[in-house]
Biotite code that builds the C-alpha atoms (Angstrom):
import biotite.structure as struc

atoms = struc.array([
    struc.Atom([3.957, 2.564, -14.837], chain_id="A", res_id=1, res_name="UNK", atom_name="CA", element="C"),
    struc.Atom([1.858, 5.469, -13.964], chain_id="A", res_id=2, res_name="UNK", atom_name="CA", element="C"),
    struc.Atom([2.343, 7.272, -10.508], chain_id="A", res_id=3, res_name="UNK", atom_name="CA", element="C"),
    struc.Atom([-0.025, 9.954, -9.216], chain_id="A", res_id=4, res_name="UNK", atom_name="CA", element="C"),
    struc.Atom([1.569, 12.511, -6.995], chain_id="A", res_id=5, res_name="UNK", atom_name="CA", element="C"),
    struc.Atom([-1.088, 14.378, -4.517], chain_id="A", res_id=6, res_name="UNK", atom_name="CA", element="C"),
    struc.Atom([0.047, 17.475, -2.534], chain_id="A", res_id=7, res_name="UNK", atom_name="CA", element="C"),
    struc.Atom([-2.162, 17.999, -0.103], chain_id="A", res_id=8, res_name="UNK", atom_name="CA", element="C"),
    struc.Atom([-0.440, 20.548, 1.769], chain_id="A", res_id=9, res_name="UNK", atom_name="CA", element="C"),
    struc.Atom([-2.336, 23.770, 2.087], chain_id="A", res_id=10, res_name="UNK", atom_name="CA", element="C"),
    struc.Atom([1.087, 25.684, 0.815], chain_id="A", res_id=11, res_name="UNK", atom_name="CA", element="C"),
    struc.Atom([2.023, 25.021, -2.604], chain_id="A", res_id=12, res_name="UNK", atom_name="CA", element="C"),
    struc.Atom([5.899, 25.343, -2.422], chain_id="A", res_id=13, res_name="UNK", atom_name="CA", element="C"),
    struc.Atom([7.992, 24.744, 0.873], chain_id="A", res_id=14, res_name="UNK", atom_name="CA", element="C"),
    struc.Atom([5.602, 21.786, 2.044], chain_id="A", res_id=15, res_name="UNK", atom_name="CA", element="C"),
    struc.Atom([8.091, 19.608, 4.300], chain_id="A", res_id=16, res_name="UNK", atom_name="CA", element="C"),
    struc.Atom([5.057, 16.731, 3.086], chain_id="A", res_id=17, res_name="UNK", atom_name="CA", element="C"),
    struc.Atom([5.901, 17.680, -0.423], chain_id="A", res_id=18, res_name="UNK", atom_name="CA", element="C"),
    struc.Atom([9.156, 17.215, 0.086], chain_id="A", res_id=19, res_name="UNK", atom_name="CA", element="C"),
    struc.Atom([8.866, 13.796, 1.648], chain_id="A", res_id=20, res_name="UNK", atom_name="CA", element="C"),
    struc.Atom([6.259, 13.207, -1.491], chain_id="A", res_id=21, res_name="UNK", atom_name="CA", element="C"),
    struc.Atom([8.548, 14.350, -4.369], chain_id="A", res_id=22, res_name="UNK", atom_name="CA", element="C"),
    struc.Atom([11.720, 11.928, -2.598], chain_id="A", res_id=23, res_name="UNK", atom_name="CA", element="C"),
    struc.Atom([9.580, 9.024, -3.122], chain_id="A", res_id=24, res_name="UNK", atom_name="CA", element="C"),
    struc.Atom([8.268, 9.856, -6.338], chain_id="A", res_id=25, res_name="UNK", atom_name="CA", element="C"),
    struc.Atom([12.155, 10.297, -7.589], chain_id="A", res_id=26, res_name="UNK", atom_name="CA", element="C"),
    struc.Atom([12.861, 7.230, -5.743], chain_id="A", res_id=27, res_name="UNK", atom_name="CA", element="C"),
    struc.Atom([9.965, 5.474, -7.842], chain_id="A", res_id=28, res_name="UNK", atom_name="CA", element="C"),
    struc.Atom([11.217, 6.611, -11.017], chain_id="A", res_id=29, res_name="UNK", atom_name="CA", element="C"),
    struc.Atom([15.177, 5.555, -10.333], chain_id="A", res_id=30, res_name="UNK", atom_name="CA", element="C"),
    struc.Atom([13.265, 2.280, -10.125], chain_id="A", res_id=31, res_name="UNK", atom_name="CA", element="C"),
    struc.Atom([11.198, 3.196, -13.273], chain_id="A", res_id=32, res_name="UNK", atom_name="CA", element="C"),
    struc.Atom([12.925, 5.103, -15.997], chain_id="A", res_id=33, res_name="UNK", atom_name="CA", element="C"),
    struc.Atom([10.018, 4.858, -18.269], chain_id="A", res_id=34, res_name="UNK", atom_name="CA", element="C"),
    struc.Atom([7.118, 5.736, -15.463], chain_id="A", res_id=35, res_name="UNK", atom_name="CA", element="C"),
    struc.Atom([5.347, 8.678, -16.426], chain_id="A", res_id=36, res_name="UNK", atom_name="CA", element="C"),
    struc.Atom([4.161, 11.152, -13.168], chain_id="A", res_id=37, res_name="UNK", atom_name="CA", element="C"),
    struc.Atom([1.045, 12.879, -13.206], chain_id="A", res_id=38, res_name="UNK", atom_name="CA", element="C"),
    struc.Atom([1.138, 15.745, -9.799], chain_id="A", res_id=39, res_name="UNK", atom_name="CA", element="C"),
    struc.Atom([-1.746, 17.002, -8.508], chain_id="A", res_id=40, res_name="UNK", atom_name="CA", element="C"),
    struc.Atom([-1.412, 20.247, -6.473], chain_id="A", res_id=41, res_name="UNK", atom_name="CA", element="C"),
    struc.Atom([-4.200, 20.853, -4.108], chain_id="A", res_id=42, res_name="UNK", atom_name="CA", element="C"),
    struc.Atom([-2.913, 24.134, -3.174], chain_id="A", res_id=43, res_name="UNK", atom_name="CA", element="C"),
    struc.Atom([-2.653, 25.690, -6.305], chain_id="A", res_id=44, res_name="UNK", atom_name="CA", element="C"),
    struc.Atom([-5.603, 24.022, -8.139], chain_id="A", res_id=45, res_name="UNK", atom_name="CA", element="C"),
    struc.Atom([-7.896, 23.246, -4.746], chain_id="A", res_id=46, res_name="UNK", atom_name="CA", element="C"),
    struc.Atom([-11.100, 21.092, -5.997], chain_id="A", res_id=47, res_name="UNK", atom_name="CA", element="C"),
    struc.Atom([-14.235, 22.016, -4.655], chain_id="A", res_id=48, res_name="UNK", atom_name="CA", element="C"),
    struc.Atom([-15.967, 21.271, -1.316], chain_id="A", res_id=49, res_name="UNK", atom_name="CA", element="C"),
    struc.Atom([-18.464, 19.062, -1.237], chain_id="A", res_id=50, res_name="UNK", atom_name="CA", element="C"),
    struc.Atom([-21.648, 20.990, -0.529], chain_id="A", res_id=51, res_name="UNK", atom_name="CA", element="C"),
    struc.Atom([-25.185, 20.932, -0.533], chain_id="A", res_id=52, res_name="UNK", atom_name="CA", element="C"),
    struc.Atom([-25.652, 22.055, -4.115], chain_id="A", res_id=53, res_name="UNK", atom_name="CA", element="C"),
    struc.Atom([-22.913, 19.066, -5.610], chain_id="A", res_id=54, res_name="UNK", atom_name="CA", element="C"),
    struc.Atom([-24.527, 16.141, -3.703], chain_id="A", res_id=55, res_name="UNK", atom_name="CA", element="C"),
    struc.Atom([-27.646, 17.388, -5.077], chain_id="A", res_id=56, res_name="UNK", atom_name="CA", element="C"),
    struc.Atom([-26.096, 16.946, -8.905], chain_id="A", res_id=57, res_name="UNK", atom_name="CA", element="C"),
    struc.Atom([-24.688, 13.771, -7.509], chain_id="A", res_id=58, res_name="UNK", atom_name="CA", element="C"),
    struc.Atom([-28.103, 12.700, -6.647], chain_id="A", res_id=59, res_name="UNK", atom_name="CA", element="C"),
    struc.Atom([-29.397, 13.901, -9.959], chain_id="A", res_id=60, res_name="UNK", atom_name="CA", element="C"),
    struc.Atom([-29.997, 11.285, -12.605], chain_id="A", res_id=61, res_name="UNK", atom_name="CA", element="C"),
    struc.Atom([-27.616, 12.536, -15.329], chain_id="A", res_id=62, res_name="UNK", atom_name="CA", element="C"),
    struc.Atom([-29.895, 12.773, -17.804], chain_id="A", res_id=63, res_name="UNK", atom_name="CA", element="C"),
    struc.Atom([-31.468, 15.505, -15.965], chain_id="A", res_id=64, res_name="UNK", atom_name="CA", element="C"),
    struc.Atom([-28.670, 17.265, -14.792], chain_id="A", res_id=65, res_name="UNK", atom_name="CA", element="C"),
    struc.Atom([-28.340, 21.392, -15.113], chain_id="A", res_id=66, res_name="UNK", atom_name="CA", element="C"),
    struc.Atom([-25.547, 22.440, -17.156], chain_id="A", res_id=67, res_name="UNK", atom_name="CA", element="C"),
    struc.Atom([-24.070, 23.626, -13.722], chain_id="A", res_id=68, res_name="UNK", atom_name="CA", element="C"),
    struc.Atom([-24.887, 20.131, -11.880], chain_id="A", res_id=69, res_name="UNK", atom_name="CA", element="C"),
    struc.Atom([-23.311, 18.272, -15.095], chain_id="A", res_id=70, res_name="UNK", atom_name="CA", element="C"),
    struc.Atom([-20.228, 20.198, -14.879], chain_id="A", res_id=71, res_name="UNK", atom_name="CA", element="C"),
    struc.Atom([-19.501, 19.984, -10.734], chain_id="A", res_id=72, res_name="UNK", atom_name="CA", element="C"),
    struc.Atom([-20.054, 15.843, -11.634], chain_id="A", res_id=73, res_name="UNK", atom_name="CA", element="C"),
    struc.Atom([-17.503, 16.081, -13.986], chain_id="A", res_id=74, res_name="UNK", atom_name="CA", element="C"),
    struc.Atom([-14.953, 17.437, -11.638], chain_id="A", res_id=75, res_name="UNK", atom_name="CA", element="C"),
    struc.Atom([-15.381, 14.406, -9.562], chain_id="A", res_id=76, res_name="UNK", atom_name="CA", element="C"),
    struc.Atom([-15.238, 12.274, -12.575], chain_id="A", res_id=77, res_name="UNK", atom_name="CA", element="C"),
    struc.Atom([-12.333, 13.674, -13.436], chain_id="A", res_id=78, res_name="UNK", atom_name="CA", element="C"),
    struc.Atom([-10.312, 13.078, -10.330], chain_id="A", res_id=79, res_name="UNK", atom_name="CA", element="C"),
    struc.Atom([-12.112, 9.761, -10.599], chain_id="A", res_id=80, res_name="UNK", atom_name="CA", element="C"),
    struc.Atom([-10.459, 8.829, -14.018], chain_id="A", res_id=81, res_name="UNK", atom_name="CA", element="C"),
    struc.Atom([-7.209, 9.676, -12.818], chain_id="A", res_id=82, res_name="UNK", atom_name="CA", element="C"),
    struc.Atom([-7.065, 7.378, -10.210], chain_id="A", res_id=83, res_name="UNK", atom_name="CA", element="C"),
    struc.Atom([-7.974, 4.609, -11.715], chain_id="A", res_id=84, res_name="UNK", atom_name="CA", element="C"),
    struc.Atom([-5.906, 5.356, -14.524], chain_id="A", res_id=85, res_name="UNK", atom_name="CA", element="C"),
    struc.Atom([-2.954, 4.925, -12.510], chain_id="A", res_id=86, res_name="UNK", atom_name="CA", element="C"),
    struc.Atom([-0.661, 2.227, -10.983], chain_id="A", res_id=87, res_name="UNK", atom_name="CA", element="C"),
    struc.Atom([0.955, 4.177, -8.222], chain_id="A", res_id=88, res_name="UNK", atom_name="CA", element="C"),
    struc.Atom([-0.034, 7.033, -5.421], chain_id="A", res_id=89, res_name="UNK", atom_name="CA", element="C"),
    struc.Atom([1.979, 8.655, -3.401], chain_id="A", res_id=90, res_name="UNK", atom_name="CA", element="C"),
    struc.Atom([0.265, 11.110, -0.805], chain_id="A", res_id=91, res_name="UNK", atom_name="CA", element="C"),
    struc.Atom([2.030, 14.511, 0.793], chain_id="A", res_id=92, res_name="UNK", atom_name="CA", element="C"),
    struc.Atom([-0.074, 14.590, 3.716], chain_id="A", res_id=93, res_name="UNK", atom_name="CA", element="C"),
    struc.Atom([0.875, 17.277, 6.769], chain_id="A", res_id=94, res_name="UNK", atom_name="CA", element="C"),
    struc.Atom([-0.727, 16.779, 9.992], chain_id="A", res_id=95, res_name="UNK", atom_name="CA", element="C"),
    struc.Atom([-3.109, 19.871, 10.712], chain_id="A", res_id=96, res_name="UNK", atom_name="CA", element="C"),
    struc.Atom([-5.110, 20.086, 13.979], chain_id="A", res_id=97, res_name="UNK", atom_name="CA", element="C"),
    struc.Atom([-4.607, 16.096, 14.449], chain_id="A", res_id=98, res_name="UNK", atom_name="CA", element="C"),
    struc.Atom([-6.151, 15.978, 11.372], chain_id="A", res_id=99, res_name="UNK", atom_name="CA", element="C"),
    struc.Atom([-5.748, 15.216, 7.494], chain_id="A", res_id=100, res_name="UNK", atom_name="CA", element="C"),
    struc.Atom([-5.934, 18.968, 5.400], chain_id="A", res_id=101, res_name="UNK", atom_name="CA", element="C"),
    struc.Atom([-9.294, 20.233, 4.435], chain_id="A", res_id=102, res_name="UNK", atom_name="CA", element="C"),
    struc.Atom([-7.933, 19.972, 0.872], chain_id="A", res_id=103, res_name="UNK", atom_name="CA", element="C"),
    struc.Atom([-6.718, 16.334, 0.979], chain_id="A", res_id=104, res_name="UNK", atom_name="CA", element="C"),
    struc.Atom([-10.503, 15.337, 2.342], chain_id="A", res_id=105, res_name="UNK", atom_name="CA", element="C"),
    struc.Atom([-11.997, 17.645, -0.397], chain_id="A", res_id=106, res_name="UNK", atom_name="CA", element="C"),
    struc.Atom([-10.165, 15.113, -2.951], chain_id="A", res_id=107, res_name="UNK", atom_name="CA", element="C"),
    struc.Atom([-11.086, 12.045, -0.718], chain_id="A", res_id=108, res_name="UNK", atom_name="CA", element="C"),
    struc.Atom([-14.579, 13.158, -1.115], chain_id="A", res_id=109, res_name="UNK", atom_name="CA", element="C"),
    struc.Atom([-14.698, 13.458, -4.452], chain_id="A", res_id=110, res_name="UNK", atom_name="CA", element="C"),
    struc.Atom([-13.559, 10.072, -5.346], chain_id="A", res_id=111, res_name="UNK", atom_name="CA", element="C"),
    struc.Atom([-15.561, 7.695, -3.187], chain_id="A", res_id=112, res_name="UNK", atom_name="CA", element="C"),
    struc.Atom([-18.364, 7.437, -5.217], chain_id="A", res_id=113, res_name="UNK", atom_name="CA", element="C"),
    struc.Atom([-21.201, 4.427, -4.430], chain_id="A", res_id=114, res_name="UNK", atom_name="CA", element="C"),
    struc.Atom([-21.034, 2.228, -7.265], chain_id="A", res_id=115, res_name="UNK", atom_name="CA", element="C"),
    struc.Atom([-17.480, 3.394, -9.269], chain_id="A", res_id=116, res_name="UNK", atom_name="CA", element="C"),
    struc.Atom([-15.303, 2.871, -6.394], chain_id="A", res_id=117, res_name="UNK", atom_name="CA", element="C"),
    struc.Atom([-17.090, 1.087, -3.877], chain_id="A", res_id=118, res_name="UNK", atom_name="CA", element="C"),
    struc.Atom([-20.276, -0.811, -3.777], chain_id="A", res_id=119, res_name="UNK", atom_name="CA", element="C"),
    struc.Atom([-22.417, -2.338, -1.654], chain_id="A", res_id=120, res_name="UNK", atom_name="CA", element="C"),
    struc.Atom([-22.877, -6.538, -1.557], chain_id="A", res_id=121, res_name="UNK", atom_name="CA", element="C"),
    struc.Atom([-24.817, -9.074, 0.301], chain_id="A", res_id=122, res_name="UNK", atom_name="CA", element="C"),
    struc.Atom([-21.573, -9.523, 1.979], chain_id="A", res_id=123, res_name="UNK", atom_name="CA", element="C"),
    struc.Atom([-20.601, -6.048, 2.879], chain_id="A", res_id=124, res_name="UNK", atom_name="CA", element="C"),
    struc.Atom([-19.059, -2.934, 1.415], chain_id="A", res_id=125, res_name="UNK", atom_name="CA", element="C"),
    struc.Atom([-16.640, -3.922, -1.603], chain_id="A", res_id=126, res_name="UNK", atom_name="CA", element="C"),
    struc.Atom([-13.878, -1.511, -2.743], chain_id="A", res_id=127, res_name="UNK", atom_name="CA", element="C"),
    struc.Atom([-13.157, -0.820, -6.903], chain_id="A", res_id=128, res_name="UNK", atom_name="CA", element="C"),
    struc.Atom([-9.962, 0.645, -6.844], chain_id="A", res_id=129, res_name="UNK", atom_name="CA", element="C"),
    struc.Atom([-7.542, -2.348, -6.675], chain_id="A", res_id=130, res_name="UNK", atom_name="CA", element="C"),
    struc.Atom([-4.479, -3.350, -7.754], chain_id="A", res_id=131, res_name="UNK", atom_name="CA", element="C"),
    struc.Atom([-2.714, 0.166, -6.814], chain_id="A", res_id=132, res_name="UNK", atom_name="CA", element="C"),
    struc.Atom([0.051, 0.845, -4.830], chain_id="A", res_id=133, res_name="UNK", atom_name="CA", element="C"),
    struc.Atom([0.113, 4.108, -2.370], chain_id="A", res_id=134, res_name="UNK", atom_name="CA", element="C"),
    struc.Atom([2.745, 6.032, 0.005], chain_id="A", res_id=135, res_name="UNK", atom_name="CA", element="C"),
    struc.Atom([1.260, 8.288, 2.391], chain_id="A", res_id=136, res_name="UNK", atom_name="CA", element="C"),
    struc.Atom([4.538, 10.104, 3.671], chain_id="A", res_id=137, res_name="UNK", atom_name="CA", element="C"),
    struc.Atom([3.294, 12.206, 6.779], chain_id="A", res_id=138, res_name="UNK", atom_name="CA", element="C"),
    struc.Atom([5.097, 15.492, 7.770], chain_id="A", res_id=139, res_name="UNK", atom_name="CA", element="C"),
    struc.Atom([4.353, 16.476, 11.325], chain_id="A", res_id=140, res_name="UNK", atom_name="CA", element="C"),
    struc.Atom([5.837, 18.916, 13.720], chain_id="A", res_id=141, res_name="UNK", atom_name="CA", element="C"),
    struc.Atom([5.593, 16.903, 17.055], chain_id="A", res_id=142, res_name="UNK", atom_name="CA", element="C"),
    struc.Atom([5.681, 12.728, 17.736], chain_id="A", res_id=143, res_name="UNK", atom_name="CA", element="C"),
    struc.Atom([2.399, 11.296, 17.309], chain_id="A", res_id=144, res_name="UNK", atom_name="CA", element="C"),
    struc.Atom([3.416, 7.980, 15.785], chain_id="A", res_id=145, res_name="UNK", atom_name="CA", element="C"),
    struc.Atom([1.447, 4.552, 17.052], chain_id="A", res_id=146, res_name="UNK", atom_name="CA", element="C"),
    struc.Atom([-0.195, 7.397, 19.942], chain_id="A", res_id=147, res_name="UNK", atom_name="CA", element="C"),
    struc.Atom([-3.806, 8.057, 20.061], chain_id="A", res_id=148, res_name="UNK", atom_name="CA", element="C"),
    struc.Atom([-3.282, 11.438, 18.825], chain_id="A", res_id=149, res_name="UNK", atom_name="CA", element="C"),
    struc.Atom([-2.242, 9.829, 15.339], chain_id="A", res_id=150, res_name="UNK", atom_name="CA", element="C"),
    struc.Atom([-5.957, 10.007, 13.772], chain_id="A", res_id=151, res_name="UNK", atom_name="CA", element="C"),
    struc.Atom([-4.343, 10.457, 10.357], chain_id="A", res_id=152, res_name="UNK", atom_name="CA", element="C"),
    struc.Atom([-3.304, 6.745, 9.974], chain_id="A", res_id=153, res_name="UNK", atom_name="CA", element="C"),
    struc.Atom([-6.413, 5.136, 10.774], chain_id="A", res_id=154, res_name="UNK", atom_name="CA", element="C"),
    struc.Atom([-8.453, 7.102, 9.072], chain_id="A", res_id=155, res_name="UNK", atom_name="CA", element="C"),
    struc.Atom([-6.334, 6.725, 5.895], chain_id="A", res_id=156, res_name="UNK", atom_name="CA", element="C"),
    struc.Atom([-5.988, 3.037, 6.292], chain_id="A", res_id=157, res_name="UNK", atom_name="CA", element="C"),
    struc.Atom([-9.473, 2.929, 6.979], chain_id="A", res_id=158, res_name="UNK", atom_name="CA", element="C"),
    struc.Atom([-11.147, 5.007, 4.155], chain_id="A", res_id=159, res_name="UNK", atom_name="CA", element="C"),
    struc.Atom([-8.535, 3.784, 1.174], chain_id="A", res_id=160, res_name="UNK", atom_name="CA", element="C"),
    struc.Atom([-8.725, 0.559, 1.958], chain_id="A", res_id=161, res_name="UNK", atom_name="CA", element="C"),
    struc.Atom([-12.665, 0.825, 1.859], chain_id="A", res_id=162, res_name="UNK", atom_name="CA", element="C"),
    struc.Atom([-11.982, 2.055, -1.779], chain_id="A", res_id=163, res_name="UNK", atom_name="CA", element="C"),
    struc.Atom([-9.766, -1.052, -2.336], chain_id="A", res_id=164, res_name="UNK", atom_name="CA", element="C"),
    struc.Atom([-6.727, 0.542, -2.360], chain_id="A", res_id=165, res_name="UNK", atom_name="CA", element="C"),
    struc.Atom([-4.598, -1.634, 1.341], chain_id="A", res_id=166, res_name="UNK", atom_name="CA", element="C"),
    struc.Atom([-1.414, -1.834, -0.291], chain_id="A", res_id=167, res_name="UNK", atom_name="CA", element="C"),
    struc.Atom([-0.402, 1.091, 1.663], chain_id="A", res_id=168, res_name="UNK", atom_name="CA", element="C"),
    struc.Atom([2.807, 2.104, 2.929], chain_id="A", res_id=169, res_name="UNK", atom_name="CA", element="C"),
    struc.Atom([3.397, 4.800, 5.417], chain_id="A", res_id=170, res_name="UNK", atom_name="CA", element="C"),
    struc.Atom([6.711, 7.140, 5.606], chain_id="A", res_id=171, res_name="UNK", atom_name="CA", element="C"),
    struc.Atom([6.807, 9.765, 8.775], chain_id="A", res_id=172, res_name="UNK", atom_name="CA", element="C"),
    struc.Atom([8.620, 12.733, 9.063], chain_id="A", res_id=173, res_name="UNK", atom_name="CA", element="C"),
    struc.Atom([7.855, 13.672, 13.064], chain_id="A", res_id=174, res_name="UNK", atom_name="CA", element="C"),
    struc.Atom([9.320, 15.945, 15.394], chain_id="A", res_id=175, res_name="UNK", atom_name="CA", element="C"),
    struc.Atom([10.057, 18.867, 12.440], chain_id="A", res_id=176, res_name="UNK", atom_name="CA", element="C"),
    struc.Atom([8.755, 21.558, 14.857], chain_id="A", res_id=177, res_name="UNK", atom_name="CA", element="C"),
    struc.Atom([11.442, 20.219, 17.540], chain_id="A", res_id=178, res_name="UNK", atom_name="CA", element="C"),
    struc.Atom([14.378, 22.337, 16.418], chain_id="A", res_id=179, res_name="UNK", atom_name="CA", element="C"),
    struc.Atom([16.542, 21.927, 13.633], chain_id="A", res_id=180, res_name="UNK", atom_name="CA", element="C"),
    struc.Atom([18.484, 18.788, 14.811], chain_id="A", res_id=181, res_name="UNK", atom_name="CA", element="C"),
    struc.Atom([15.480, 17.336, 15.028], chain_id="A", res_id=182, res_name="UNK", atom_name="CA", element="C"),
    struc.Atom([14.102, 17.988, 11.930], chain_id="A", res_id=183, res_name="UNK", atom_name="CA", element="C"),
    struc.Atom([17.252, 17.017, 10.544], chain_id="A", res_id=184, res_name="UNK", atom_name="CA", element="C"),
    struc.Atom([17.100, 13.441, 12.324], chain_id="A", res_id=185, res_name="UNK", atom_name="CA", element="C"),
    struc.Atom([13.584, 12.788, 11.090], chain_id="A", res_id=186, res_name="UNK", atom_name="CA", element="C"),
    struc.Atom([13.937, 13.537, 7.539], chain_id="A", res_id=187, res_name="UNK", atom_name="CA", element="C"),
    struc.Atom([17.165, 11.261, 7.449], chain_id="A", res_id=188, res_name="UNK", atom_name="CA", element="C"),
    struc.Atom([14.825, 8.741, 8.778], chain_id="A", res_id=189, res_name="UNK", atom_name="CA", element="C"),
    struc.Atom([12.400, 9.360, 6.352], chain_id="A", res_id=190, res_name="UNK", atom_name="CA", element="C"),
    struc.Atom([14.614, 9.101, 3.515], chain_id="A", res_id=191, res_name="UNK", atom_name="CA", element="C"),
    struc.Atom([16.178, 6.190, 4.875], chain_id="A", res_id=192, res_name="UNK", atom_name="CA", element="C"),
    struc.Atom([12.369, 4.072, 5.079], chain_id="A", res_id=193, res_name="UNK", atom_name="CA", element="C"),
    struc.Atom([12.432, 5.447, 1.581], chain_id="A", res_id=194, res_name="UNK", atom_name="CA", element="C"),
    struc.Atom([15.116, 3.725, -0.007], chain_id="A", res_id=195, res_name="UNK", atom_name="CA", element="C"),
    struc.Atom([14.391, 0.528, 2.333], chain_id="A", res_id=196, res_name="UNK", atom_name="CA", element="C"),
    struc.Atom([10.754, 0.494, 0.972], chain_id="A", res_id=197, res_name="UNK", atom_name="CA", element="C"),
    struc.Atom([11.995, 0.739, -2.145], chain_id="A", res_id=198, res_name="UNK", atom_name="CA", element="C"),
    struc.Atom([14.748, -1.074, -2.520], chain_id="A", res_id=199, res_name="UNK", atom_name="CA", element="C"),
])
């Protein structure tokens, strides 16, 4: 078994998402002694945007790719490879502004890619990236669960499982910003959905 681990806090140590993240990656490899963990920081190794001049080497046949276009494709291709490389993803995802992190869409960017992980059919968008598993565990400060305020979810649910990845589970840490019993309360909860998920 291969897990990914994405951090997609914009702080690289202290992340209460990271710390929901690295519980269920531990609890995953209690499960799986021999599971092997690849972590992707995308605080302390942040991928680029996607800009003007990177869908213009996306749009580039390759043969004709610059040096420069050839190499911002391969970043992509990288992140790309990884993913389908493994079995298992679990995301740290904070809530920031009722939103997903700049950095986490910066990732999400970079892997849908028409024709590698989705394509187009007579019958509709089809995703490529099947057969994983993922846990999205969600740090917020204040309650936003099943509210319209909770854009995170959807969107998630909606632009993995375009990719092919709907084997999704979703662990919540809310109320953090609430004061410290709080806090406390929610990341018992959190741990318990953990070892209930994973049982």
């Amino acid at each position: 078994m291969k897990i990914l681990q994405i951090n997609a806090s914009a702080r690289s140590a202290g992340a209460n998402s990271t710390r929901l993240a690295d519980a269920v990656t531990a609890r995953l490899l209690t499960q799986n002694p021999d599971a092997s963990v690849e972590l992707r920081d995308l605080a302390s190794n942040p991928h680029p945007v996607l800009d003007e001049p990177a869908l213009g080497a996306l749009f580039t046949p390759a043969e004709q790719r610059t040096p420069e276009q050839a190499a911002r494709v391969a970043l992509d291709d990288a992140l790309i490879a990884q993913l389908q490389s493994v079995d298992a993803i679990v995301l740290g995802v904070p809530m920031y502004n009722f939103g997903i992190p700049v950095q986490l869409k910066t990732w999400i960017d970079a892997i849908a890619r028409a024709g590698v992980t989705f394509r187009y059919t007579a019958n509709g968008p089809e995703g490529l990236v099947t057969g994983k598993k993922v846990y999205v565990a969600l740090a917020r400060g204040g309650l936003y669960r099943d509210t319209p305020a909770d854009s995170q979810v959807p969107y998630l649910k909606n632009v993995l499982g375009f990719l092919g990845m709907t084997d999704i589970e979703f662990i919540y840490a809310e109320g953090l910003a609430m004061g410290a019993e709080s806090a406390g309360k929610a990341f018992a909860e959190a741990e318990a959905r953990i070892e209930e998920i994973l049982a």
